[in-house]
GUKE-750788 format. One line per field, with one value per residue: residue number from 1; residue in one letter; y, x, z of N, C-alpha, C, CB in turn. Coordinates in steps of 0.05 Angstrom, whole numbers. Atoms other than C-alpha are relative to their C-alpha. Glycine has a CB too. Layout:
drenvex	NUM, ... .
nuti	a, ... .
nv	Y, ... .
nu	X, ... .
nw	Z, ... .
cav	Y, ... .
cau	X, ... .
caw	Z, ... .
cv	Y, ... .
cu	X, ... .
cw	Z, ... .
cbv	Y, ... .
cbu	X, ... .
cbw	Z, ... .
//
This chain:
drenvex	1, 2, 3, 4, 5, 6, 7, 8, 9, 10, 11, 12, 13, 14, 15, 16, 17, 18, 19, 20, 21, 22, 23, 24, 25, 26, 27, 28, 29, 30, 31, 32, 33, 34, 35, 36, 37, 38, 39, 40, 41, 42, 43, 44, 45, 46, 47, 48, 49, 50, 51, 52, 53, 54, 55, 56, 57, 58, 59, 60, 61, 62, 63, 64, 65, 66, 67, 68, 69, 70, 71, 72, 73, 74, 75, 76, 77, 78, 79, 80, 81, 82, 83, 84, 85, 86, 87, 88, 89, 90, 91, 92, 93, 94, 95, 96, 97, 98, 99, 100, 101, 102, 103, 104, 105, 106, 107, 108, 109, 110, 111, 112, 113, 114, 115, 116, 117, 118, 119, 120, 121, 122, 123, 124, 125, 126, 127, 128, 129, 130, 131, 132, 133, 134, 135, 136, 137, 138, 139, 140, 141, 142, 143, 144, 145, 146, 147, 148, 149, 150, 151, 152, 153, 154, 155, 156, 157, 158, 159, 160, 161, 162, 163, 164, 165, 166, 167, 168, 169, 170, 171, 172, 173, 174, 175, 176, 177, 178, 179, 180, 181, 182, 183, 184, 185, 186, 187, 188, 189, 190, 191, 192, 193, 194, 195, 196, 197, 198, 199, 200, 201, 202, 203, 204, 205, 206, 207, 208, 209, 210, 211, 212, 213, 214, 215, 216, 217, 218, 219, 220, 221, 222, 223, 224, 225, 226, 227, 228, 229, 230, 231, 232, 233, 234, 235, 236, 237, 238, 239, 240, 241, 242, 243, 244, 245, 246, 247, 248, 249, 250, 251, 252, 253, 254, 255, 256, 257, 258, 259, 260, 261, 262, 263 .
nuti	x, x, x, x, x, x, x, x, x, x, x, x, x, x, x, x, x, x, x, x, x, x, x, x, x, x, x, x, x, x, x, x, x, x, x, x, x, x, x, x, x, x, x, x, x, x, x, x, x, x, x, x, x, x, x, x, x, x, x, x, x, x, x, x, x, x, x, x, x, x, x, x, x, x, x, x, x, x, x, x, x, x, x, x, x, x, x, x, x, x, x, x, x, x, x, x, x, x, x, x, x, x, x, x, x, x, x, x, x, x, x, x, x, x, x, x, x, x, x, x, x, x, x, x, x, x, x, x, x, x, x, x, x, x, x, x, x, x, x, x, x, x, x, x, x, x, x, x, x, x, x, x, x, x, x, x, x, x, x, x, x, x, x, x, x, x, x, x, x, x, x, x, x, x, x, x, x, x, x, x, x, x, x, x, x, x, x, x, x, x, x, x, x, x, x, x, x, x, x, x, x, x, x, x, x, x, x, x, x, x, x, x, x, x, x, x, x, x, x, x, x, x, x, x, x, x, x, x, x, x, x, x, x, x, x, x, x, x, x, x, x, x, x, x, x, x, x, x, x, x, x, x, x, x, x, x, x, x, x, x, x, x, x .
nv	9, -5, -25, 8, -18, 8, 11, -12, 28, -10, 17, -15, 15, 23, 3, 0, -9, -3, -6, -10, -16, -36, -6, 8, -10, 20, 23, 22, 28, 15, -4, 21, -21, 9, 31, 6, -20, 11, 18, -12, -3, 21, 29, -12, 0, 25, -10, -26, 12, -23, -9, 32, -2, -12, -15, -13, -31, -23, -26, -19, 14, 36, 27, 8, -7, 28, 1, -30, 3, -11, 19, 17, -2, 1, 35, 20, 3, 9, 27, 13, 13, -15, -2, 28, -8, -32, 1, 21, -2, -9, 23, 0, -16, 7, 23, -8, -9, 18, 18, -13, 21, -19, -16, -22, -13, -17, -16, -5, -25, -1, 13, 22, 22, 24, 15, -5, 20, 24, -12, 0, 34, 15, 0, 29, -4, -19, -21, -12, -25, -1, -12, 11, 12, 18, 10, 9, -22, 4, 7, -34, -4, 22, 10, 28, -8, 19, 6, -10, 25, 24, -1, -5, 18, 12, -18, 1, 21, 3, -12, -30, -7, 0, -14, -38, -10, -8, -21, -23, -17, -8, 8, -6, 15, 10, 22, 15, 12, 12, 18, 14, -8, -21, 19, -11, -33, -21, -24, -8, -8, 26, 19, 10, 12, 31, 7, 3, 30, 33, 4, 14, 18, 6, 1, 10, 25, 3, -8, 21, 15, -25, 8, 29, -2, -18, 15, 24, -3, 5, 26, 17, -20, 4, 29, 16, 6, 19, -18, -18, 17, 1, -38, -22, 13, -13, -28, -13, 10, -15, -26, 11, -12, -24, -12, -12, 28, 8, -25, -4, 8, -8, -25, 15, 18, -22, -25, -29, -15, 1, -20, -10, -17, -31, -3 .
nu	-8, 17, 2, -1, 4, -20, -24, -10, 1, -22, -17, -19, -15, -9, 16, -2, 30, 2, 28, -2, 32, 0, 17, -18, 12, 11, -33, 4, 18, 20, 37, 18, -9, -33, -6, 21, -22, -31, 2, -9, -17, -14, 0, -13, -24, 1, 7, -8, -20, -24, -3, -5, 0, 20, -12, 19, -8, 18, -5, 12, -14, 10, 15, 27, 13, 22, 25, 13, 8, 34, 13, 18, 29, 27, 10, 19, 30, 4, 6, -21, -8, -11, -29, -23, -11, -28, -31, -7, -6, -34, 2, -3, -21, -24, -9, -7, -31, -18, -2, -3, -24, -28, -6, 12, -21, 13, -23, 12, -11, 10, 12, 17, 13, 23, 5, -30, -22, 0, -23, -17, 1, -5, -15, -28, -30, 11, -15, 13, -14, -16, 21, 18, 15, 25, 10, 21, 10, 39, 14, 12, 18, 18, -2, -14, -14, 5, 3, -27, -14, -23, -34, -23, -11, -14, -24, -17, -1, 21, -11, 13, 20, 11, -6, 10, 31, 28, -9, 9, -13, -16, -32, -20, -7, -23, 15, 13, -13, -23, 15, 13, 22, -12, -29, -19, 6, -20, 3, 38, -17, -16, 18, 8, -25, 2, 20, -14, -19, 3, 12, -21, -11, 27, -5, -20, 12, 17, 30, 22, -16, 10, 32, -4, -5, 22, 24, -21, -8, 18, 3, -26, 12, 34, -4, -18, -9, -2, 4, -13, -12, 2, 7, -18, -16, 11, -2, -22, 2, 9, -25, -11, 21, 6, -13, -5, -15, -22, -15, -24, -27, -20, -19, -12, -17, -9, -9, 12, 32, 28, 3, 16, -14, 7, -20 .
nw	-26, -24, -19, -26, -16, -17, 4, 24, 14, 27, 9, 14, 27, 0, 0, -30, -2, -23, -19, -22, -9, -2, -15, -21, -17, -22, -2, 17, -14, 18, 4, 25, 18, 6, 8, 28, 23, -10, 15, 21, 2, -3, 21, 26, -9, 3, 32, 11, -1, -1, -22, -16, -21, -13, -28, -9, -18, -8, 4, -29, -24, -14, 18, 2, -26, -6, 6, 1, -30, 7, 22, -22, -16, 14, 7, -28, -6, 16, -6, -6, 14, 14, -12, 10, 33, -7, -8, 25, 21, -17, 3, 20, 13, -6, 17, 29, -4, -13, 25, 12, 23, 1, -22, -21, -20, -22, 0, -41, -10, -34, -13, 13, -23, 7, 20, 10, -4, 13, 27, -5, -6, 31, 17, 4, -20, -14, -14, -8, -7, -32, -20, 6, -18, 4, -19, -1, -18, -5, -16, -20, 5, 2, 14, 6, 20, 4, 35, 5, -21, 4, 12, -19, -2, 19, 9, -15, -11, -19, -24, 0, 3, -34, -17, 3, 1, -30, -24, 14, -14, 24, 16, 18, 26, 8, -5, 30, 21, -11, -4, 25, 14, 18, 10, -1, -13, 11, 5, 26, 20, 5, 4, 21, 16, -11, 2, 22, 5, -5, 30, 19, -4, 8, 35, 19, 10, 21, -7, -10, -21, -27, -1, -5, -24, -25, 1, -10, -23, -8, 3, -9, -34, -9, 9, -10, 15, 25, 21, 4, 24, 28, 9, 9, 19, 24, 1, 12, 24, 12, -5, 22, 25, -2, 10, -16, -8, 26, 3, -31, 10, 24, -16, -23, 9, 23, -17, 9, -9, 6, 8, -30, -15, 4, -13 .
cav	404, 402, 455, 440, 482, 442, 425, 443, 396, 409, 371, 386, 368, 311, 288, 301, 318, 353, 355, 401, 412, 472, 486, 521, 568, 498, 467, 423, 385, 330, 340, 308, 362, 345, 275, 274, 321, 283, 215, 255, 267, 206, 155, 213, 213, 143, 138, 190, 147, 219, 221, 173, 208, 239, 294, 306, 368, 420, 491, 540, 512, 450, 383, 355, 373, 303, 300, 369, 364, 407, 353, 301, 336, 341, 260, 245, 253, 217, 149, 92, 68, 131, 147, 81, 110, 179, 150, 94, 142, 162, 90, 85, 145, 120, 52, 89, 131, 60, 26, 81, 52, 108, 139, 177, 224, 256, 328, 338, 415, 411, 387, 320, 284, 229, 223, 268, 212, 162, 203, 204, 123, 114, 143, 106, 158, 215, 280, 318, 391, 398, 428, 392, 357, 293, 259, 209, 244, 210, 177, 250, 254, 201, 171, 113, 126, 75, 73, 105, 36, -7, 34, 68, 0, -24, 34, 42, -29, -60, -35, 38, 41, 22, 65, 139, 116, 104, 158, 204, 239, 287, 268, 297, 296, 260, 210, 202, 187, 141, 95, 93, 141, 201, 164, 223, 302, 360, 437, 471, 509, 440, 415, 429, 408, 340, 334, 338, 292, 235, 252, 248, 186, 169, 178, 142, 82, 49, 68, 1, -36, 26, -2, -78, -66, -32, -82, -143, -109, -107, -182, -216, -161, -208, -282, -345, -363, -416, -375, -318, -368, -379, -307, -278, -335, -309, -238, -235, -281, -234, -174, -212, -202, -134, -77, -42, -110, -122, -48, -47, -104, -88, -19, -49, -96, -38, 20, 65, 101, 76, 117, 129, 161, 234, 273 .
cau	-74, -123, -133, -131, -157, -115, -50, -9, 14, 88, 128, 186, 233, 262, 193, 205, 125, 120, 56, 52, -2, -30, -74, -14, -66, -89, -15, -41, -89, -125, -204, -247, -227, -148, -155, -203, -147, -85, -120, -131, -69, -37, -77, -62, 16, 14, -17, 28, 86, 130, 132, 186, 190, 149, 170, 116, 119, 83, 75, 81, 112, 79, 82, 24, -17, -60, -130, -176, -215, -276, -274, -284, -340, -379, -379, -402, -473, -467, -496, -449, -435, -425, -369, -338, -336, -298, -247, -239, -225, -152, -144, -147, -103, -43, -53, -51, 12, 37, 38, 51, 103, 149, 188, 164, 205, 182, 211, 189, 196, 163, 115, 79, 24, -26, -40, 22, 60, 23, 47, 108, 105, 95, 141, 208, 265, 244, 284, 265, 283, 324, 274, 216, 169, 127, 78, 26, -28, -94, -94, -93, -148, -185, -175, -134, -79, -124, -122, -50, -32, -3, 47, 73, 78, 103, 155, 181, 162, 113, 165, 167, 105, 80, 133, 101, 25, 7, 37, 23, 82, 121, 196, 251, 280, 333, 288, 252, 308, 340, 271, 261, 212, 263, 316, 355, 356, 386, 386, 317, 367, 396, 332, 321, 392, 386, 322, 364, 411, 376, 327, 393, 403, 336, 342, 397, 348, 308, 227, 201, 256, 235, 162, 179, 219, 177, 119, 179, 196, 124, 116, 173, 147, 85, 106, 140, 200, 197, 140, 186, 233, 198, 168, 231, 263, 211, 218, 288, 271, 226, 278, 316, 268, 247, 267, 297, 330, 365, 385, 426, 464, 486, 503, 544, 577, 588, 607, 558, 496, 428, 380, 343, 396, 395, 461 .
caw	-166, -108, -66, 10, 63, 132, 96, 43, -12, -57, -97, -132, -197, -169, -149, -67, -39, 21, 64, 113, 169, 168, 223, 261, 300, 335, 332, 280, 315, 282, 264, 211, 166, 170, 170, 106, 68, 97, 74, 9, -3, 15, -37, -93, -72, -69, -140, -166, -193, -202, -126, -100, -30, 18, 78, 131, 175, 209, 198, 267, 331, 339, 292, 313, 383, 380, 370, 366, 436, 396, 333, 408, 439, 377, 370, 448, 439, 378, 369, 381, 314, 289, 342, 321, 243, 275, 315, 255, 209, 253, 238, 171, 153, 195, 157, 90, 115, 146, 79, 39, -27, -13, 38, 96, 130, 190, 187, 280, 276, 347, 395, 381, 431, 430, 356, 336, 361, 325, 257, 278, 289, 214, 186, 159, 183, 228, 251, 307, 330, 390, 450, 422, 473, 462, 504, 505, 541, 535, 593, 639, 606, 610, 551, 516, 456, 423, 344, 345, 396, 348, 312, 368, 397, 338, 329, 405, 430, 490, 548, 521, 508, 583, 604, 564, 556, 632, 666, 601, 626, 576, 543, 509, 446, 475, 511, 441, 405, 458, 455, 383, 365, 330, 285, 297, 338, 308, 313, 295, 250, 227, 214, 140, 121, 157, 130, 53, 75, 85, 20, -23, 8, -7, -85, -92, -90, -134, -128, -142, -108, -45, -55, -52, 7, 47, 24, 49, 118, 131, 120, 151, 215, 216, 194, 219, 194, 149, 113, 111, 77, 19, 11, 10, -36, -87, -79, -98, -157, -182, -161, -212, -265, -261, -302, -249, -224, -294, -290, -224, -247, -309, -278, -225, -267, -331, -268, -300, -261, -255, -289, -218, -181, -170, -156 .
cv	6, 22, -8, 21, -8, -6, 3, -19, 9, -16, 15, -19, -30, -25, -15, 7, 6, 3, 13, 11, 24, 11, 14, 20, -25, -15, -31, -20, -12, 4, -15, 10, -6, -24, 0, 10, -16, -35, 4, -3, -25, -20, 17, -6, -40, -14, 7, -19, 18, -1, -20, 14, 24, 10, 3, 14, 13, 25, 15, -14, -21, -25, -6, 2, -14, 10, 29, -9, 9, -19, -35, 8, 0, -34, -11, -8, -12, -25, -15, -8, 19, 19, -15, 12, 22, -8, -20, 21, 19, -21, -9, 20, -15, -28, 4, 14, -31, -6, 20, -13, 13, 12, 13, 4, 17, 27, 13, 29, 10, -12, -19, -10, -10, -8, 10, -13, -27, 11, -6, -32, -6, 10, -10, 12, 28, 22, 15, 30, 2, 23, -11, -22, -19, -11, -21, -5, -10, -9, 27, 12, -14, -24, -14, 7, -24, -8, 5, -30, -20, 10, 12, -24, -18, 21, 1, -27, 0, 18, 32, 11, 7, 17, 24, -8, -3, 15, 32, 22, 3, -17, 24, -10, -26, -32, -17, -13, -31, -26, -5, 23, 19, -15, 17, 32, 17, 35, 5, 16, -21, -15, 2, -9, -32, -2, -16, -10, -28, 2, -1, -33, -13, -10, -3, -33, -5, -5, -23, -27, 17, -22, -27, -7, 0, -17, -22, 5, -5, -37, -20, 8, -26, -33, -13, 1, -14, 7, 24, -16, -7, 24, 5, -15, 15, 26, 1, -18, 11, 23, 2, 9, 26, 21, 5, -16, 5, 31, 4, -20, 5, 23, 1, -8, 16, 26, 15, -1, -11, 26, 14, 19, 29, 10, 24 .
cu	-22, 14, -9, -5, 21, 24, 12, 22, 32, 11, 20, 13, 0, -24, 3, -29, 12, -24, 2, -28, 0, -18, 14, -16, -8, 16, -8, -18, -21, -30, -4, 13, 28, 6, -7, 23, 24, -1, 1, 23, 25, -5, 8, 34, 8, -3, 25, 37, 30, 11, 18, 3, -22, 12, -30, 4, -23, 2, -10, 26, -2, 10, -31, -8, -13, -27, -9, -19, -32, -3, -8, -22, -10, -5, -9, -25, -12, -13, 27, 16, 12, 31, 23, 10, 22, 24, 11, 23, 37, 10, 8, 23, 32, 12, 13, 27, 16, 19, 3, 29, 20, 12, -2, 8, -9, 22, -9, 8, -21, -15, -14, -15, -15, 3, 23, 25, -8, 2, 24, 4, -2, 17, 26, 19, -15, 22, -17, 16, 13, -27, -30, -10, -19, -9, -26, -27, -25, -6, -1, -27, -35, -16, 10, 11, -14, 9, 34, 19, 22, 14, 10, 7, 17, 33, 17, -6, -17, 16, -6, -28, -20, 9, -12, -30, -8, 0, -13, 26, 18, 21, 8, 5, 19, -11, -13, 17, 11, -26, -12, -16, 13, 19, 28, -8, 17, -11, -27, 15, 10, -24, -1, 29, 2, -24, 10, 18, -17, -22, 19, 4, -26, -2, 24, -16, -26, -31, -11, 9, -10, -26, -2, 20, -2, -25, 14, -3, -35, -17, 10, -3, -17, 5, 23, 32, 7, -22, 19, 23, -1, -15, 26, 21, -16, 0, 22, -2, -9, 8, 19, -7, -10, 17, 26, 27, 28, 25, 24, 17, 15, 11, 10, 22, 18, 16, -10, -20, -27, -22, -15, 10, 5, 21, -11 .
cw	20, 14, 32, 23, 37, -1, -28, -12, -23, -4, -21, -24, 12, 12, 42, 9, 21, 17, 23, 14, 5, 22, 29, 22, 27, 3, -11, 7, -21, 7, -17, -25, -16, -16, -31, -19, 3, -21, -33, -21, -2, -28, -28, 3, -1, -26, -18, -9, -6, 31, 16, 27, 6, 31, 11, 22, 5, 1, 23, 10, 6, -34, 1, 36, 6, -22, 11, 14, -10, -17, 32, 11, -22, -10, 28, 0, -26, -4, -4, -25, -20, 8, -8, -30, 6, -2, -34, -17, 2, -15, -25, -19, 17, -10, -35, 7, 10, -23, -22, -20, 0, 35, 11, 14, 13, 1, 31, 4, 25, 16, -6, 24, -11, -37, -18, 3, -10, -33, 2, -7, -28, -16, -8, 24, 16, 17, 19, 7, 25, 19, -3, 24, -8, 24, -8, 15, 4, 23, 31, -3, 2, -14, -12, -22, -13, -36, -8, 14, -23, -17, 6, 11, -13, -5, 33, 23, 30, 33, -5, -1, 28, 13, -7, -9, 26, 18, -16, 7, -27, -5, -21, -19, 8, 14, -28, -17, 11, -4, -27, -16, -25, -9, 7, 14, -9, 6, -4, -27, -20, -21, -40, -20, 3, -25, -33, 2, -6, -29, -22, 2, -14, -28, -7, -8, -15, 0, -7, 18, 26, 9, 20, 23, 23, 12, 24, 32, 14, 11, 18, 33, 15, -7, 10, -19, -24, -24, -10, -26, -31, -18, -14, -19, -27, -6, -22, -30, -17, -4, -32, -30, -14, -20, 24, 17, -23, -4, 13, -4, -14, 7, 9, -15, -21, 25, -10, 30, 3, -12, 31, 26, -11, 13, 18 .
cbv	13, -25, 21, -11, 0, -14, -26, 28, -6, 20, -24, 12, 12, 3, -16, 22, -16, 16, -23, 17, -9, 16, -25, 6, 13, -13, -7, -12, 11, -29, 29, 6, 27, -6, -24, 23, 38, -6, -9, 16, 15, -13, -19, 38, 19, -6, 29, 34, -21, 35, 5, -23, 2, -19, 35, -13, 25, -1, 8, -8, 7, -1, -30, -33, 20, -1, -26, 16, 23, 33, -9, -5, 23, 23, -23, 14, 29, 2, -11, -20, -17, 13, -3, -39, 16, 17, -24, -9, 14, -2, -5, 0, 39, 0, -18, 20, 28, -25, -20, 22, -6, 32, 4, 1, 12, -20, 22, -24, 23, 16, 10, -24, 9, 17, 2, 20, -2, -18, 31, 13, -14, -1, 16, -2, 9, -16, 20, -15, 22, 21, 31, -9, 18, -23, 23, -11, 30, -22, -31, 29, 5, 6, 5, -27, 3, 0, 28, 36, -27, -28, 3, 18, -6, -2, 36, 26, -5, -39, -7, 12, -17, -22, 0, 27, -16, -20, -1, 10, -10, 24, -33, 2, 22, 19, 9, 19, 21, 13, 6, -25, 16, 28, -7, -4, 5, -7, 8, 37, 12, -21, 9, 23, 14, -8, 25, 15, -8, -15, 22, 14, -4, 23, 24, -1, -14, -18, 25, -12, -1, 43, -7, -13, 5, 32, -14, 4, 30, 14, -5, 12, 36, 21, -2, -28, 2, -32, 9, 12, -17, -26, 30, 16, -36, -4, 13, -2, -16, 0, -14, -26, -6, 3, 21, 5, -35, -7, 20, -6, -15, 5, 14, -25, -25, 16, 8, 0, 18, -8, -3, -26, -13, 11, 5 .
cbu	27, -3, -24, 25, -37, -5, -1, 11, -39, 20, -16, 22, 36, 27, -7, 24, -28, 12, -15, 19, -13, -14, -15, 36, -23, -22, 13, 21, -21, 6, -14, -40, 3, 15, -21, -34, 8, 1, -21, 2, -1, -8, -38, -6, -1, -16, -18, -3, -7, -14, -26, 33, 25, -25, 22, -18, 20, -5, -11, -38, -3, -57, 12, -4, -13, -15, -15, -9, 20, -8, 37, 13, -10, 2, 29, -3, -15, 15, -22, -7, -18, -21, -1, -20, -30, 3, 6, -34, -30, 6, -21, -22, -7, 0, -29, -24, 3, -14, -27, -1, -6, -11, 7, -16, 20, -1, 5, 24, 2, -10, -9, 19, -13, -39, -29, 7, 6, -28, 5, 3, -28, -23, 0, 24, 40, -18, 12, -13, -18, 44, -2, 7, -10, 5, -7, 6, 1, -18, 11, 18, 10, -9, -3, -17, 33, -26, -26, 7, -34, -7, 11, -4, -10, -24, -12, 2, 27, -9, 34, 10, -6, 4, 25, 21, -20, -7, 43, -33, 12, 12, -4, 17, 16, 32, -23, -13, 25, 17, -17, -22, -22, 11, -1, 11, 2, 2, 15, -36, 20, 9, -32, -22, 30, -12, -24, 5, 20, -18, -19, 30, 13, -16, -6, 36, -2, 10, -13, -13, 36, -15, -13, 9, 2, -18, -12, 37, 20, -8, 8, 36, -32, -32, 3, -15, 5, -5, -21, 11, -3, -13, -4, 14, 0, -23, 7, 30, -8, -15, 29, -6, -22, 3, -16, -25, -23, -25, -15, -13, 3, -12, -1, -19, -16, -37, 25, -21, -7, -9, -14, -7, 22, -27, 25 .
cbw	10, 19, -15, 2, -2, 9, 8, 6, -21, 1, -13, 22, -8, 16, -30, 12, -3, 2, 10, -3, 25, -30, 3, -6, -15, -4, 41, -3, 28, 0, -9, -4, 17, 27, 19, -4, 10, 47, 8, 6, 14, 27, -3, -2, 35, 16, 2, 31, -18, -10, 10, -11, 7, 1, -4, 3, -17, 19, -25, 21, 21, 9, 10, -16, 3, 42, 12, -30, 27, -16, -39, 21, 21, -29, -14, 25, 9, -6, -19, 17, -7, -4, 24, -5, -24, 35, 39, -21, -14, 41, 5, -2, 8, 26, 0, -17, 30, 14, -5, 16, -36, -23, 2, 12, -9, 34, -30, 32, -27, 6, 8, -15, 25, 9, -9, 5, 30, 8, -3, 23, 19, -17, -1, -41, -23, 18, -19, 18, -1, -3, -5, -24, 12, -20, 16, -2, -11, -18, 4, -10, -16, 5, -4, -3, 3, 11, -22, 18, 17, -9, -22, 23, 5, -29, -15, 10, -1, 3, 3, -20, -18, 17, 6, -31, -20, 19, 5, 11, 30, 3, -23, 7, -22, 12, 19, -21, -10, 35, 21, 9, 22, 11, -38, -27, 32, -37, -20, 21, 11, 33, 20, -12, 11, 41, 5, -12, 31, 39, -8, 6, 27, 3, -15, 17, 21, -12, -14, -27, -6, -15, -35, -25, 0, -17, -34, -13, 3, -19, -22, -17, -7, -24, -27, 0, 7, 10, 7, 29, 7, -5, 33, 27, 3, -3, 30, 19, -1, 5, 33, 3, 6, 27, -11, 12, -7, -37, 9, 37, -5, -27, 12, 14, -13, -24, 4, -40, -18, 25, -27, 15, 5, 12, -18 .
//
């Protein structure tokens, strides 16, 4: 197993992974360092056809604190093309967590801004801790939520979005939940029992049906309808086909078990 110096990597029997950032001296803040290990992690986990879910969390007080302010000043005086590769490479990890074939459950055991709110934004279901504070903060700064833009926009839509990136002005959990971003707020005590509800619920479904799901909702996000139409006529034709397919009926139809479900 790799060895990770920003984030720490477990999986268990039933093939649950957890990633957690580790950087909780700097409340997790993203650097080159993080990212590089987080991407890491992701295309292995992804790969890894034992792994049908995925929890991501932070270790300390914080989730995630944004972007690491020292991994920004050391790219100002950079040349231009090589600033463009930095920020990029934010970019690219939130696409690999977007599209990830499995389930990503945000476990919010605290503070999230700027780019800890574009984590947040990819994952499927997302708990947060009660007292927890997010914000979208770049522009106090003088800067633009730019690479993280389209799947917070995509996750709490063009109104919310105008209303917490141009003021930059904090929120509550209970604001977060009410605009999309937390699927749900619970206890900080609460938190790792929620967290095992919804991963039971998780593994009761079927990991390449999960996959082809996930791929679907993506699709149908981004296409007319009458393409959607004949996408998703072939999908389920091929649904049909599938081990996994042929399984769930006959299981259904017999009242036995799938073999994929986990009590």
């Amino acid at each position: 197993m790799t060895t990770y110096e920003s984030i720490l990597l477990e999986t268990d029997a039933r093939g649950v992974a957890t990633v957690t950032l580790n950087r909780p001296d700097k409340h997790n803040a993203l650097n080159g360092g993080l990212i590089a290990e987080l991407m890491d992690a992701a295309e292995k986990l992804a790969a890894d056809d034992k792994v049908r879910i995925v929890v991501l969390t932070g270790n300390g007080k914080s989730f995630c604190a944004g972007g690491d302010f020292n991994w920004f000043s050391s790219n100002i005086n950079k040349p231009r093309a090589e600033r463009v590769d930095q920020s990029a490479t934010l970019a690219h990890l939130l696409r690999r967590l977007d599209t990830l074939p499995k389930p990503l459950i945000g476990r919010i055991n605290g503070p999230a801004y700027g780019g800890g709110v574009g984590m947040i934004s990819v994952c499927d279901y997302t708990i947060g801790a009660e007292g927890a504070r997010f914000g979208l903060t770049e522009v106090k700064l003088g800067l633009l939520p730019a690479n993280i833009s389209p799947y917070v926009v995509a996750r709490i839509g063009k109104v919310h979005a105008r209303e917490t990136m141009l003021s930059g002005a904090l929120f509550d959990t209970v604001r977060a939940e009410r605009i999309g971003l937390l699927s749900e707020v619970v206890a900080a005590d609460d938190l790792d029992a929620a967290i095992e509800r919804v991963v039971h619920n998780h593994l009761q479904a079927a990991p390449g049906a999960v996959a082809d799901t996930k791929a679907l909702i993506a699709y149908v996000a981004s296409h007319d309808l009458e393409t959607n139409m004949i996408y998703t006529a072939d999908r389920l034709a091929d649904a049909w086909e599938t081990e996994e397919g042929v399984e769930g009926i006959d299981s259904f139809l017999k009242k036995t078990t799938p073999s994929w479900r986990v009590k």
